[in-house]
Structure formats: C-alpha cells, structure tokens
N, C-alpha and C positions, 0 to 999 in steps of 0.2 A: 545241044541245049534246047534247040529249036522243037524237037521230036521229045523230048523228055517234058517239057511243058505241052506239048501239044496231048501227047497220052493220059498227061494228072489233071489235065483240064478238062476232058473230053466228056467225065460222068455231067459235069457242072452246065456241060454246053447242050445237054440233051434237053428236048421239054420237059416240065415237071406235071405229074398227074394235078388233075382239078378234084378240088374234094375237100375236105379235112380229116384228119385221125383223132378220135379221140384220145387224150393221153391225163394217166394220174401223177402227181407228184404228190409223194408222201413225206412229210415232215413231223415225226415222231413228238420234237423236241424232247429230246434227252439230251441232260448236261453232263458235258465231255468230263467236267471237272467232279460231279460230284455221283455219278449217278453210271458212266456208260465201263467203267474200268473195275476190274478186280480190285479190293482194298481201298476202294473209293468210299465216304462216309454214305453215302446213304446207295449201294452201287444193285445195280438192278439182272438178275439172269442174264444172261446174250439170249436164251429162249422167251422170255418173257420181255425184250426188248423186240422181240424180232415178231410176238403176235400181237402187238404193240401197233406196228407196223401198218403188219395185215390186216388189222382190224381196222385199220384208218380209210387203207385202200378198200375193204371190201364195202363202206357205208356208201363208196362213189363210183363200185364200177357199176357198167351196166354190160349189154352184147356188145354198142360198139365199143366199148375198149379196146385200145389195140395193145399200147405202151402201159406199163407202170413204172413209176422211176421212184427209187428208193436211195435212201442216200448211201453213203460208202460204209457207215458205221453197218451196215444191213450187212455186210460180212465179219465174221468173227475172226480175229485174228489179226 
C-alpha cells in the first residue's frame, strides 16, 4: 500500500515550473435544448456549431497560447 501511494504521489511531490500558461476557454453558449440536437426547434449544424467555436477562440488566442479548452458538445456524437 506504502509503495503504490508512494509512486501516484510522486508526479505531485516534484517542483512545479515557475511561469504561467496561457489558456482559452470557449463557451459557445449553445442551448442543449433547443438549438445543439438533431430535430431540435431551432437546431444549429455540428459544423456550424463547431466554427462557432473556433471563432470564439481565434478573437483571443495569441503566440503564447498553449491550451484551448472547448467544451464536450465540441465533439459530434
């Protein structure tokens, strides 16, 4: 037990680099209910959901960008 916590703990026990990362989070806001599903009253492409997206992220990235985070609906299916 002693060795199995010691090895899941060990990334955590390392220093952590000094710095920051840039990171974008994308919130579309597309509604789940009316807008992101097939046969949804007013339902919007998965392609045209998804440059929706990208268009959100591209107004804020810059070089440092490292992450962009998108939310789960960003996969079709």
């Amino acid at each position: 037990l002693g060795l199995t916590f010691s090895y899941s703990a060990w990334p955590w026990l390392q220093p952590k680099p000094s710095g920051s990362t840039e990171v974008i989070a994308v919130q579309p806001n597309i509604d789940p209910y009316t807008e992101k599903f097939v046969g949804a009253k007013a339902f919007i492409p998965f392609e045209q959901q998804l440059d929706r997206m990208w268009a959100l992220a591209e107004q804020q990235i810059t070089p440092q960008t490292r992450w962009m985070l998108f939310p789960e609906t960003a996969l079709d299916g």
